[in-house]
PDB file of N, CA, C, O and CB in Angstrom:
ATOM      1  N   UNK A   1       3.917  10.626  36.113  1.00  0.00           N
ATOM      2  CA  UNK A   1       3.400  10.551  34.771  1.00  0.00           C
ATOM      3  C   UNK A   1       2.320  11.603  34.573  1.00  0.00           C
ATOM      4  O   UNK A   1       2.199  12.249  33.532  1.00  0.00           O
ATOM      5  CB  UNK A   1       2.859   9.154  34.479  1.00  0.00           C
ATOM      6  N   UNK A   2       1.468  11.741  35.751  1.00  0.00           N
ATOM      7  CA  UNK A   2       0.239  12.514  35.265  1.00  0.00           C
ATOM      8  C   UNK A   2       0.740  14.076  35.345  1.00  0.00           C
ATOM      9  O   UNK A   2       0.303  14.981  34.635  1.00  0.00           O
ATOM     10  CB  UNK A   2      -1.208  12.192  36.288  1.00  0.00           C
ATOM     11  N   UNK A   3       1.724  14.200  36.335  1.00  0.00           N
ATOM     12  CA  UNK A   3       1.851  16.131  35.991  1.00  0.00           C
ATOM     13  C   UNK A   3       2.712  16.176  35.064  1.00  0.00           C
ATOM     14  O   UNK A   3       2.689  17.275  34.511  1.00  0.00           O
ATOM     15  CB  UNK A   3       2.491  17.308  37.262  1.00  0.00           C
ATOM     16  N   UNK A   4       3.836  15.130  34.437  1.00  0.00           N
ATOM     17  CA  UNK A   4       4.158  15.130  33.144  1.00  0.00           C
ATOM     18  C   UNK A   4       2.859  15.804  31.939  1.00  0.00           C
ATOM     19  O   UNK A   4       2.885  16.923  31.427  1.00  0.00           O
ATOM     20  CB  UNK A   4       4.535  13.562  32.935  1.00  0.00           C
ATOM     21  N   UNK A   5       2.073  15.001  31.783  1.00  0.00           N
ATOM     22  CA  UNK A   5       1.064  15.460  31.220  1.00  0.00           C
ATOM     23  C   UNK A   5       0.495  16.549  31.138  1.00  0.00           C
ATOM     24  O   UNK A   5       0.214  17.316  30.217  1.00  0.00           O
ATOM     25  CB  UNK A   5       0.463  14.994  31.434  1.00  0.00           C
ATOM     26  N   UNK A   6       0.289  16.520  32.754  1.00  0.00           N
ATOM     27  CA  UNK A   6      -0.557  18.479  33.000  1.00  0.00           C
ATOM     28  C   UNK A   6       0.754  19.227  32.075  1.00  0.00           C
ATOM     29  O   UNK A   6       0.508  19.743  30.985  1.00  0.00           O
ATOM     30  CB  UNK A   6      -0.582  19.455  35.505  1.00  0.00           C
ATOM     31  N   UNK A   7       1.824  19.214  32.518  1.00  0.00           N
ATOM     32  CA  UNK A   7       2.897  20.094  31.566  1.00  0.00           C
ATOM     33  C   UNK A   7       3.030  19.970  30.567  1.00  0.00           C
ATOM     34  O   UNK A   7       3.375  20.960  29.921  1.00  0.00           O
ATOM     35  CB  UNK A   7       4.017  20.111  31.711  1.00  0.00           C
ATOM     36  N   UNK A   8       2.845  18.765  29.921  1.00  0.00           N
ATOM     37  CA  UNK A   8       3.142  19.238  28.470  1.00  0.00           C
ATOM     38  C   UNK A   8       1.844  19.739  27.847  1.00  0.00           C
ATOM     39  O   UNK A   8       2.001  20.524  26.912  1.00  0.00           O
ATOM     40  CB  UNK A   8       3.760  18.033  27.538  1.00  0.00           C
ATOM     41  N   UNK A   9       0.663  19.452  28.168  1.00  0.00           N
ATOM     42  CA  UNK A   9      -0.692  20.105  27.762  1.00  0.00           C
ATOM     43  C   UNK A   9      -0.539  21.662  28.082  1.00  0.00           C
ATOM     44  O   UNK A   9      -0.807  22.592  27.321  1.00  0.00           O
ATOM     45  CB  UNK A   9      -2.034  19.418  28.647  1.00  0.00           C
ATOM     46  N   UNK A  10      -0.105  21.721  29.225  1.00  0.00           N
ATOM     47  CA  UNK A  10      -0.787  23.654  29.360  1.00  0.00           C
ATOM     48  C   UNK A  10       1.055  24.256  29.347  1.00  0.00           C
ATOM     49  O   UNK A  10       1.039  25.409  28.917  1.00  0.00           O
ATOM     50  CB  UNK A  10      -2.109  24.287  31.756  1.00  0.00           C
ATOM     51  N   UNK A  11       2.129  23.929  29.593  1.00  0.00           N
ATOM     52  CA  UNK A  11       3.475  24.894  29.272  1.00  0.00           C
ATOM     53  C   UNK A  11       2.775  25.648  28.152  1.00  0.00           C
ATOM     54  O   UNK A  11       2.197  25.195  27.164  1.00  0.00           O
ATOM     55  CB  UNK A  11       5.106  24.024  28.712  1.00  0.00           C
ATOM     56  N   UNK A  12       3.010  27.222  28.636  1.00  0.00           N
ATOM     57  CA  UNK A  12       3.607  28.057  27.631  1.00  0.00           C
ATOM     58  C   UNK A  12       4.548  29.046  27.677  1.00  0.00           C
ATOM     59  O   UNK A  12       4.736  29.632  28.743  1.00  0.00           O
ATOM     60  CB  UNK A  12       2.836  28.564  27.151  1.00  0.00           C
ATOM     61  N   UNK A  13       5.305  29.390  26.490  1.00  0.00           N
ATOM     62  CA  UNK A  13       6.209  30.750  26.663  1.00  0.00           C
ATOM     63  C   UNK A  13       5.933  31.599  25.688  1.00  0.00           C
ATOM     64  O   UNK A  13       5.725  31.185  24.547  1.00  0.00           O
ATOM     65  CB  UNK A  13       7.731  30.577  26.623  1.00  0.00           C
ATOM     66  N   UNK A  14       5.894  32.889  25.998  1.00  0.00           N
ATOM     67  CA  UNK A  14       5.829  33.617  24.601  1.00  0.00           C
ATOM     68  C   UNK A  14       6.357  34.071  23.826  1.00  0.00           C
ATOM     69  O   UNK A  14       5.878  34.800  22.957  1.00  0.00           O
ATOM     70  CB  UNK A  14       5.466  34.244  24.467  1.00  0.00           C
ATOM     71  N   UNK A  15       7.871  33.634  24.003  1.00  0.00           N
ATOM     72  CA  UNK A  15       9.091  33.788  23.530  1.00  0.00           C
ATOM     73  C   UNK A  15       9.241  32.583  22.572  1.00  0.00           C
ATOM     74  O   UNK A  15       9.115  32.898  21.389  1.00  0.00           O
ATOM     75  CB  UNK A  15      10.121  33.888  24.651  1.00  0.00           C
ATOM     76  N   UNK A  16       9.475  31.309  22.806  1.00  0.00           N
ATOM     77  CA  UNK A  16       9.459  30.121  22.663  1.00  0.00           C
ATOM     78  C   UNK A  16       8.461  29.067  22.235  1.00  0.00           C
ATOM     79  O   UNK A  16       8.782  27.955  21.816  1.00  0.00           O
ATOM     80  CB  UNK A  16       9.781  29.937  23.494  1.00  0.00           C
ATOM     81  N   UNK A  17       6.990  29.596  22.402  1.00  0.00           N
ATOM     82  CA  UNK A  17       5.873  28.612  22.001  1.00  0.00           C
ATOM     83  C   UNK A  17       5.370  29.206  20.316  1.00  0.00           C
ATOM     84  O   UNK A  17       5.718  30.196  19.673  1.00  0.00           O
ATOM     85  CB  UNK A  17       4.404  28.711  23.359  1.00  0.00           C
ATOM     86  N   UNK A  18       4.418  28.092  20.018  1.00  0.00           N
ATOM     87  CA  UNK A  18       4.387  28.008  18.931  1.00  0.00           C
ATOM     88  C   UNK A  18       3.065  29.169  18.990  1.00  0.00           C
ATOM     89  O   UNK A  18       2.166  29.015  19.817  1.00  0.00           O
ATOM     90  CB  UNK A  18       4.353  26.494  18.365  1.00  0.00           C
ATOM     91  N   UNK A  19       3.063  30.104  18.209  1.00  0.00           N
ATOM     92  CA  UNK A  19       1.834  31.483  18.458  1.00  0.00           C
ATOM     93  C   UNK A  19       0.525  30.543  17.795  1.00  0.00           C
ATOM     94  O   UNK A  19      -0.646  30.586  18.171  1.00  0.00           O
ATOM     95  CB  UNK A  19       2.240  33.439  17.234  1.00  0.00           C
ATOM     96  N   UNK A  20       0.819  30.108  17.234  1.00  0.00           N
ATOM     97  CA  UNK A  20      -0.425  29.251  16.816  1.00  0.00           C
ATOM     98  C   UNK A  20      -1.336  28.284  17.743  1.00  0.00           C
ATOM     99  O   UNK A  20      -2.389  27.745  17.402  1.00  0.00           O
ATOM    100  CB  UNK A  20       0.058  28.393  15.832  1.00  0.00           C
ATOM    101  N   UNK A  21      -0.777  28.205  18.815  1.00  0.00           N
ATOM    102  CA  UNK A  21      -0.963  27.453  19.555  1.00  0.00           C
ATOM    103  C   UNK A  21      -1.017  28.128  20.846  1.00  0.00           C
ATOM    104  O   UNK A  21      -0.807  27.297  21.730  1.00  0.00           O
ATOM    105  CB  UNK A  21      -0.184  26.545  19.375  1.00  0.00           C
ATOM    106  N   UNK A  22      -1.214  29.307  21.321  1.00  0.00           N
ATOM    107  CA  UNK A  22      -1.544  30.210  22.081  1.00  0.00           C
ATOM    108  C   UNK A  22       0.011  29.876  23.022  1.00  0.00           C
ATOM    109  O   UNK A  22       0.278  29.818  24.222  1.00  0.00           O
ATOM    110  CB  UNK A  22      -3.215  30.032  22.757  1.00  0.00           C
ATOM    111  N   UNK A  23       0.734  29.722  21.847  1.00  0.00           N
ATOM    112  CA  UNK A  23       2.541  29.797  22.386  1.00  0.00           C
ATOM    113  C   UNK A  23       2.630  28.701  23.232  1.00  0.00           C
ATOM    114  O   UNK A  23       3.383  28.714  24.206  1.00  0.00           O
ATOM    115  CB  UNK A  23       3.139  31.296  23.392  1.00  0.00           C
ATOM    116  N   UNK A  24       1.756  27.524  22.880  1.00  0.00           N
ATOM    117  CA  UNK A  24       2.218  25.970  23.640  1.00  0.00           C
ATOM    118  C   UNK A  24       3.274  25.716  23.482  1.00  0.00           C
ATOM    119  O   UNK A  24       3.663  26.070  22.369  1.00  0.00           O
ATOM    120  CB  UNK A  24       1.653  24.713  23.269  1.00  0.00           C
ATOM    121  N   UNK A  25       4.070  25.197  24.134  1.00  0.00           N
ATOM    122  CA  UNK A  25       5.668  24.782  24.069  1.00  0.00           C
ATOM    123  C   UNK A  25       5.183  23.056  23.310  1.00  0.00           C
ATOM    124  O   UNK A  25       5.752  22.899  22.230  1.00  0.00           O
ATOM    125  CB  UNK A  25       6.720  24.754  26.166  1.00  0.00           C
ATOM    126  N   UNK A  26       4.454  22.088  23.637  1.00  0.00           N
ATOM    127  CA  UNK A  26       4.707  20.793  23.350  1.00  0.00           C
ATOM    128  C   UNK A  26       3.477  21.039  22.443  1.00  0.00           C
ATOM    129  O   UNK A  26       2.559  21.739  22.871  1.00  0.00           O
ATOM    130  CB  UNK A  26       4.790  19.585  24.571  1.00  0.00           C
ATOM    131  N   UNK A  27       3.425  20.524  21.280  1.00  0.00           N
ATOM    132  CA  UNK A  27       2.213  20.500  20.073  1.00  0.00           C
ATOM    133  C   UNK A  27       1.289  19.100  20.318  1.00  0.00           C
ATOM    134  O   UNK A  27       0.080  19.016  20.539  1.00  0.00           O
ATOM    135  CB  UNK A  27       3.012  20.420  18.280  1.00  0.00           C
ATOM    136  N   UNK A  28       2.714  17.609  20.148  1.00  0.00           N
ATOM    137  CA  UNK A  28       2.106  16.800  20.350  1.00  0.00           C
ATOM    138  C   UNK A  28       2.971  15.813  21.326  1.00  0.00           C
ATOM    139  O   UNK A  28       3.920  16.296  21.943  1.00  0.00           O
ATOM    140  CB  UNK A  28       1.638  16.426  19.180  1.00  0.00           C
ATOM    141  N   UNK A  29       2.621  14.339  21.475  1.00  0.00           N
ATOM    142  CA  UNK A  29       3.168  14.246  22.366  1.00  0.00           C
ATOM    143  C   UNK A  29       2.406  12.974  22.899  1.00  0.00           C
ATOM    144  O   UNK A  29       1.235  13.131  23.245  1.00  0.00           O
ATOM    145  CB  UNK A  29       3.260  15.446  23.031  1.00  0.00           C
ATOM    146  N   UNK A  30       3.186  11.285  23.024  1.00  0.00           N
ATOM    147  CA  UNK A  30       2.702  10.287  23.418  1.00  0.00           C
ATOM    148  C   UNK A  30       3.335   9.297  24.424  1.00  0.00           C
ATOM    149  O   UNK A  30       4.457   8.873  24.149  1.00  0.00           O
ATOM    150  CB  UNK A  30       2.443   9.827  22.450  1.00  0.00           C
ATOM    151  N   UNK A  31       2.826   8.947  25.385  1.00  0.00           N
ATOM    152  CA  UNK A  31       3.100   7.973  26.085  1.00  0.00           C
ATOM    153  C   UNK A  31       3.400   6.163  25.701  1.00  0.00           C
ATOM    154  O   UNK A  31       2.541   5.286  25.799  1.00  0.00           O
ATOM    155  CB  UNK A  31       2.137   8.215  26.809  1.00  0.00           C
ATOM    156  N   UNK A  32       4.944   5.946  25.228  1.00  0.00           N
ATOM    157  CA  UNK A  32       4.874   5.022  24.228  1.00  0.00           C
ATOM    158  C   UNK A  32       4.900   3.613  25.431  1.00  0.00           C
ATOM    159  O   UNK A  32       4.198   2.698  25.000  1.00  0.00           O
ATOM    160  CB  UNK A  32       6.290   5.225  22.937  1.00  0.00           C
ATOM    161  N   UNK A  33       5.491   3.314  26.672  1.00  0.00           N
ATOM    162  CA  UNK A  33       5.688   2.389  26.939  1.00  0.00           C
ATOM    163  C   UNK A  33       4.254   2.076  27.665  1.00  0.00           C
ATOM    164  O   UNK A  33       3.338   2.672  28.231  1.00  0.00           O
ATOM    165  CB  UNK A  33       6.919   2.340  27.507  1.00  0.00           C
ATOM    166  N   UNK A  34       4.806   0.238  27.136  1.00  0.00           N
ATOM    167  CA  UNK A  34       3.554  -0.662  28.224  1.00  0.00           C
ATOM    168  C   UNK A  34       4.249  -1.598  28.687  1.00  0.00           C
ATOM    169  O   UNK A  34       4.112  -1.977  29.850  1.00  0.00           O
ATOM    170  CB  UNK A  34       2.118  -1.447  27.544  1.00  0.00           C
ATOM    171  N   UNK A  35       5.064  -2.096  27.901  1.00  0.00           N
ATOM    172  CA  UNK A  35       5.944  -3.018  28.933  1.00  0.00           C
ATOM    173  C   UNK A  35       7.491  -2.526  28.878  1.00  0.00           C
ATOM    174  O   UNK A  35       7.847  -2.317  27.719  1.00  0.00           O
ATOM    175  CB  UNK A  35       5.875  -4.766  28.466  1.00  0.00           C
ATOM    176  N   UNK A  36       8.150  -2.371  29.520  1.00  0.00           N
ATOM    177  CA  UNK A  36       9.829  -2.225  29.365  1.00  0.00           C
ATOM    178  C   UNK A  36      10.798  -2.397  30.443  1.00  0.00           C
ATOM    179  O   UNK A  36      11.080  -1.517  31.256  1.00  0.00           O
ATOM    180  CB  UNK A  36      10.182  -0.908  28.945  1.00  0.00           C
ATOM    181  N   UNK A  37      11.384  -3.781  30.405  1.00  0.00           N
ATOM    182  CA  UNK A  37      12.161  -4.718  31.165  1.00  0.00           C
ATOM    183  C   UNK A  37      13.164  -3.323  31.785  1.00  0.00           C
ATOM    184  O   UNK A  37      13.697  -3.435  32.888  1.00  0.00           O
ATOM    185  CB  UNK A  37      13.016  -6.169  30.082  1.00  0.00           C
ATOM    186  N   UNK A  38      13.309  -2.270  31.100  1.00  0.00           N
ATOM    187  CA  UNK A  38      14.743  -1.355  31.988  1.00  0.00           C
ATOM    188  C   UNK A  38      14.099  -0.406  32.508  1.00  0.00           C
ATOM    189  O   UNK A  38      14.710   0.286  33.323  1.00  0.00           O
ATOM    190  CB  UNK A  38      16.120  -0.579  31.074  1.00  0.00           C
ATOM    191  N   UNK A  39      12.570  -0.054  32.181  1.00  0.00           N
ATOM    192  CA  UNK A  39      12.241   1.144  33.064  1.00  0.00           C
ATOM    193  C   UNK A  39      10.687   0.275  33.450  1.00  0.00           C
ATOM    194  O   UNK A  39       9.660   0.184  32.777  1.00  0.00           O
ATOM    195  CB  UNK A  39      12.178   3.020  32.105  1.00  0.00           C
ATOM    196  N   UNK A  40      10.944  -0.144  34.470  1.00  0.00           N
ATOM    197  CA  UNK A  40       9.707  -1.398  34.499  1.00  0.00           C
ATOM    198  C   UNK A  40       8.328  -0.316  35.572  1.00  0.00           C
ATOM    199  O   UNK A  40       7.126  -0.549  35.449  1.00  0.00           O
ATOM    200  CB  UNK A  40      10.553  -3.445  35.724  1.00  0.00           C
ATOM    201  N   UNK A  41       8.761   0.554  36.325  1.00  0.00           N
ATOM    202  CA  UNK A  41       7.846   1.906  36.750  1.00  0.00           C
ATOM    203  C   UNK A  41       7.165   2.457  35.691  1.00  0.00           C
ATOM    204  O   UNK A  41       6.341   3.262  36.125  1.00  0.00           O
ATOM    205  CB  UNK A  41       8.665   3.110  37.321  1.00  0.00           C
ATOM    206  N   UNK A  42       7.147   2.381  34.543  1.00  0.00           N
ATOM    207  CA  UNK A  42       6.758   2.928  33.427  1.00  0.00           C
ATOM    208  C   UNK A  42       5.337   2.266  32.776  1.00  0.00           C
ATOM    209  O   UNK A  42       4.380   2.743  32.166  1.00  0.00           O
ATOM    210  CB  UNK A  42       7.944   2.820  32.541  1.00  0.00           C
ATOM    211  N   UNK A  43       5.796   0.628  33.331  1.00  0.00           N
ATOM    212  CA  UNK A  43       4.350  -0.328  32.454  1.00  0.00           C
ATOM    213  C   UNK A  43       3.235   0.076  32.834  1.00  0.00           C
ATOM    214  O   UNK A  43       2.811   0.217  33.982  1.00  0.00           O
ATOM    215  CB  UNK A  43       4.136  -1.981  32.711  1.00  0.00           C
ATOM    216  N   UNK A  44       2.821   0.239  31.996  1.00  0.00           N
ATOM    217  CA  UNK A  44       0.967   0.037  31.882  1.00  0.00           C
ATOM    218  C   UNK A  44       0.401  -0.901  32.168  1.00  0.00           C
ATOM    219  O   UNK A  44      -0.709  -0.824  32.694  1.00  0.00           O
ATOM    220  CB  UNK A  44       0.315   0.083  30.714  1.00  0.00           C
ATOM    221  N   UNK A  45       1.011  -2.091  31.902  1.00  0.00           N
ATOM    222  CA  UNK A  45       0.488  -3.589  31.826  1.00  0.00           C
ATOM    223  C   UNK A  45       1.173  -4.564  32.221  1.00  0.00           C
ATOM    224  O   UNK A  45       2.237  -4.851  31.672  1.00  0.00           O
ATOM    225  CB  UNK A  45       0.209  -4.003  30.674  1.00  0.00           C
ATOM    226  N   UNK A  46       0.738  -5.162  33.124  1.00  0.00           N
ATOM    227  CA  UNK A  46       1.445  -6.684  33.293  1.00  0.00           C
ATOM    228  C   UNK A  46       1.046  -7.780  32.327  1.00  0.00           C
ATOM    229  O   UNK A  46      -0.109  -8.202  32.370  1.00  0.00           O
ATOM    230  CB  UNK A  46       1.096  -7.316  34.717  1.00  0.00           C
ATOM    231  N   UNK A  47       1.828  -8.223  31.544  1.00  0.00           N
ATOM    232  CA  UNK A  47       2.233  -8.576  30.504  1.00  0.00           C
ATOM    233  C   UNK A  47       1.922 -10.423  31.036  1.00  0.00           C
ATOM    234  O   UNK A  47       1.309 -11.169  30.273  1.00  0.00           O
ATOM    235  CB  UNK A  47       3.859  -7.841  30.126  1.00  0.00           C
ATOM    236  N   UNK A  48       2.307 -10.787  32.039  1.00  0.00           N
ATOM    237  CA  UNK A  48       1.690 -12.001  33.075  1.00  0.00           C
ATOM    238  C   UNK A  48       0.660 -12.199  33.027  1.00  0.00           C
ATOM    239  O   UNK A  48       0.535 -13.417  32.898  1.00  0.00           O
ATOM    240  CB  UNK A  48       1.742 -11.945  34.348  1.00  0.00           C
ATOM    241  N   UNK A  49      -0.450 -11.635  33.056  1.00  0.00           N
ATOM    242  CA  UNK A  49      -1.841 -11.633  33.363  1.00  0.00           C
ATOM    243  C   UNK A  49      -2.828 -10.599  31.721  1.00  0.00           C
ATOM    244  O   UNK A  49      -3.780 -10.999  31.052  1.00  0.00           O
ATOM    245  CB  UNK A  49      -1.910 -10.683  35.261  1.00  0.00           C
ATOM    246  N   UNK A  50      -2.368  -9.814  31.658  1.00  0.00           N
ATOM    247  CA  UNK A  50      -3.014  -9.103  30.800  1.00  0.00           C
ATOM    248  C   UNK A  50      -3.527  -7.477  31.345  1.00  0.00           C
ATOM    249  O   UNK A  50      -3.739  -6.495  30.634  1.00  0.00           O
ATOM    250  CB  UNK A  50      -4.144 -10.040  30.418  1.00  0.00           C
ATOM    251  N   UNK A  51      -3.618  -7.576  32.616  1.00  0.00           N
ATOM    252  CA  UNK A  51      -4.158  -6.678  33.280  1.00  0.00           C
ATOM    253  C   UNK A  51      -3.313  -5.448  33.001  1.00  0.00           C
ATOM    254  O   UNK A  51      -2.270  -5.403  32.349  1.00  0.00           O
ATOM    255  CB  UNK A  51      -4.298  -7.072  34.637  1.00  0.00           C
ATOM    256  N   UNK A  52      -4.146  -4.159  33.796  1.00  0.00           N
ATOM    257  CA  UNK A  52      -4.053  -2.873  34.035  1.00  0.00           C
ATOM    258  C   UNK A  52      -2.891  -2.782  35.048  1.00  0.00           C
ATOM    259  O   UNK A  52      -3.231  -2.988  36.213  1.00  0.00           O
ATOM    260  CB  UNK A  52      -5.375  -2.299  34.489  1.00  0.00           C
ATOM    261  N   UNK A  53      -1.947  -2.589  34.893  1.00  0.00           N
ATOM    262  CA  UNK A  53      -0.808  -1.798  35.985  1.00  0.00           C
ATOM    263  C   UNK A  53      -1.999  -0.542  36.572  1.00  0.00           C
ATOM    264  O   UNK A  53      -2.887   0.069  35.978  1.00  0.00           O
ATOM    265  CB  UNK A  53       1.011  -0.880  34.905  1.00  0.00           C
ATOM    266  N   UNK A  54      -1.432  -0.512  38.277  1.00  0.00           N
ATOM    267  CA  UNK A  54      -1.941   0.458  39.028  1.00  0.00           C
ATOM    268  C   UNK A  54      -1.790   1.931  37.927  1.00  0.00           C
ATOM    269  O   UNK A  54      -2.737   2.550  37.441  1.00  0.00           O
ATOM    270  CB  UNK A  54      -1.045   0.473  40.572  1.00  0.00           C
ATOM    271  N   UNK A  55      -0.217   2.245  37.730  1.00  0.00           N
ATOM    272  CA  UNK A  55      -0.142   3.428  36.668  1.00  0.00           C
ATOM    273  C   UNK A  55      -1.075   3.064  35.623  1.00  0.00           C
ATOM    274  O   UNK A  55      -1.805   4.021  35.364  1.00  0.00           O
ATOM    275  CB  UNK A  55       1.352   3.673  36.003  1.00  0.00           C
ATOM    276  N   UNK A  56      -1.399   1.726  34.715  1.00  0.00           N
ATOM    277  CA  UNK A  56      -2.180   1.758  33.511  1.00  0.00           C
ATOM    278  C   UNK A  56      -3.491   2.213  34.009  1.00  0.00           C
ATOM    279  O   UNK A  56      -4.141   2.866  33.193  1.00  0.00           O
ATOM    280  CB  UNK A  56      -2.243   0.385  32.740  1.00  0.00           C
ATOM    281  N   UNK A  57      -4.067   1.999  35.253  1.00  0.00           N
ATOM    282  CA  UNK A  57      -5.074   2.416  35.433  1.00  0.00           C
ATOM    283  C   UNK A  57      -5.367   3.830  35.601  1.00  0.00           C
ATOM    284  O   UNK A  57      -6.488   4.286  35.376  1.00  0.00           O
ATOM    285  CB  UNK A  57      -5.381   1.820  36.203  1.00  0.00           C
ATOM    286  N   UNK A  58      -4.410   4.516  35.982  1.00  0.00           N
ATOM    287  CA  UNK A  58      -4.070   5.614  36.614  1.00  0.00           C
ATOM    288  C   UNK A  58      -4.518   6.556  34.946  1.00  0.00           C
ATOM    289  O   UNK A  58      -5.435   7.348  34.729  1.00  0.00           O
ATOM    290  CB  UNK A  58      -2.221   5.562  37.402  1.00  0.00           C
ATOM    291  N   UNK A  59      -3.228   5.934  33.860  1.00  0.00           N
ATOM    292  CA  UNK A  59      -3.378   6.161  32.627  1.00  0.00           C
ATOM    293  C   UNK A  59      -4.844   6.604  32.123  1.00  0.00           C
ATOM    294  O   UNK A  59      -5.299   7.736  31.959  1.00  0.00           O
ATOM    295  CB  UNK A  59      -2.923   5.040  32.044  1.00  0.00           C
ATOM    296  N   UNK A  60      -5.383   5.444  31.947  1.00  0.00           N
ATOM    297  CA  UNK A  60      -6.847   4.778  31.506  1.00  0.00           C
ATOM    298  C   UNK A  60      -8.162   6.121  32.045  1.00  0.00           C
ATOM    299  O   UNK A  60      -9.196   6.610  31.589  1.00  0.00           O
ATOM    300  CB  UNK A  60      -7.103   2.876  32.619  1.00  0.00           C
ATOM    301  N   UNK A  61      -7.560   6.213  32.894  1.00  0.00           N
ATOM    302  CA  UNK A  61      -8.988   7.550  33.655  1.00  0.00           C
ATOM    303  C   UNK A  61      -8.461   8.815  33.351  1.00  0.00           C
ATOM    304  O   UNK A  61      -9.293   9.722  33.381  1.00  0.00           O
ATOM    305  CB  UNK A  61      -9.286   7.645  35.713  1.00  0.00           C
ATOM    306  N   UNK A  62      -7.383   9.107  33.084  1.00  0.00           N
ATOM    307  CA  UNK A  62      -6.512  10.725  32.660  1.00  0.00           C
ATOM    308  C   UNK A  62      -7.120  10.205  31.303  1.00  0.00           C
ATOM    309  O   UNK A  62      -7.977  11.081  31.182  1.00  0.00           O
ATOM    310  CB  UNK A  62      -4.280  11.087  32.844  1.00  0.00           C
ATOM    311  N   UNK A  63      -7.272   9.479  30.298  1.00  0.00           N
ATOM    312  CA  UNK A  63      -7.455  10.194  29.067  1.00  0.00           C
ATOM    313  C   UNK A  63      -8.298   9.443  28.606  1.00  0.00           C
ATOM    314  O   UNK A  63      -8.404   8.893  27.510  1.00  0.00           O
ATOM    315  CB  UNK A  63      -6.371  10.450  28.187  1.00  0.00           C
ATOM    316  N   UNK A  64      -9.314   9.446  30.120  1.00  0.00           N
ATOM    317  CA  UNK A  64     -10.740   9.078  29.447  1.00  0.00           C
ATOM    318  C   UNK A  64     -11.144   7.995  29.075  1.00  0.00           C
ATOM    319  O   UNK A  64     -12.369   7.870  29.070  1.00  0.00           O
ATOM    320  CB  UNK A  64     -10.987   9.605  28.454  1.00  0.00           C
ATOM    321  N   UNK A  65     -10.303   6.807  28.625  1.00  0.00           N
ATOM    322  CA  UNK A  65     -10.559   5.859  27.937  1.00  0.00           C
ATOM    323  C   UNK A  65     -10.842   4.785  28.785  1.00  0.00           C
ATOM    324  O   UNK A  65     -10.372   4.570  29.902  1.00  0.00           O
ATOM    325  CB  UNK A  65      -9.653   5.662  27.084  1.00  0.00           C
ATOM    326  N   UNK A  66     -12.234   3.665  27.700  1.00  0.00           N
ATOM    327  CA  UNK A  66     -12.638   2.766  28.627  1.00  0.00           C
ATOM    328  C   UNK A  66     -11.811   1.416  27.985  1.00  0.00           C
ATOM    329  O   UNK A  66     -11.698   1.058  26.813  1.00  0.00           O
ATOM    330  CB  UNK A  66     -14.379   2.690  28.749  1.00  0.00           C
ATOM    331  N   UNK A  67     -11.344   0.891  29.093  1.00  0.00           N
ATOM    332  CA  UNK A  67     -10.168  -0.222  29.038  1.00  0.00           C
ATOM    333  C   UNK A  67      -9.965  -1.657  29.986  1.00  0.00           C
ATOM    334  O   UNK A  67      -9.187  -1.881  30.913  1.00  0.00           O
ATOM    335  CB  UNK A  67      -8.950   0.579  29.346  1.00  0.00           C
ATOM    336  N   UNK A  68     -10.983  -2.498  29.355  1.00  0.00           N
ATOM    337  CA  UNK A  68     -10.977  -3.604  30.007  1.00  0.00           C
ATOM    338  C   UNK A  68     -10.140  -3.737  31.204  1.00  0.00           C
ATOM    339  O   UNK A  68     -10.129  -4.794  31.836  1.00  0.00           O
ATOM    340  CB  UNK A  68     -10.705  -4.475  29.190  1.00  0.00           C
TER     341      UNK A  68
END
């Protein structure tokens, strides 16, 4: 998940990126799952308890945010 991230933040081409964007390939771009029964490596959250999945935590410190 997290060098997902590093890549879509810094990819560029200068063929292909947006020049406005010092030719970033990805503009924007969100991490939608927290719980999902078919890709269950993906949760953020155990949905049981309320808590931080090891990845949600993992999440939680990459983008800074403070999260019970």
């Amino acid at each position: 998940m997290l060098g997902t991230f590093d890549t879509m933040l810094t990819a560029t081409d200068p063929e292909l990126g947006y020049p406005a964007d010092d030719y970033r390939l990805v503009q924007r771009w969100a991490w939608f799952s927290l719980s999902d029964d078919t890709y269950p490596t993906g949760n953020l959250i155990d949905w049981a308890d309320g808590s931080l999945t090891p990845l949600g935590q993992s999440y939680a410190r990459y983008v800074g945010a403070s999260i019970p």
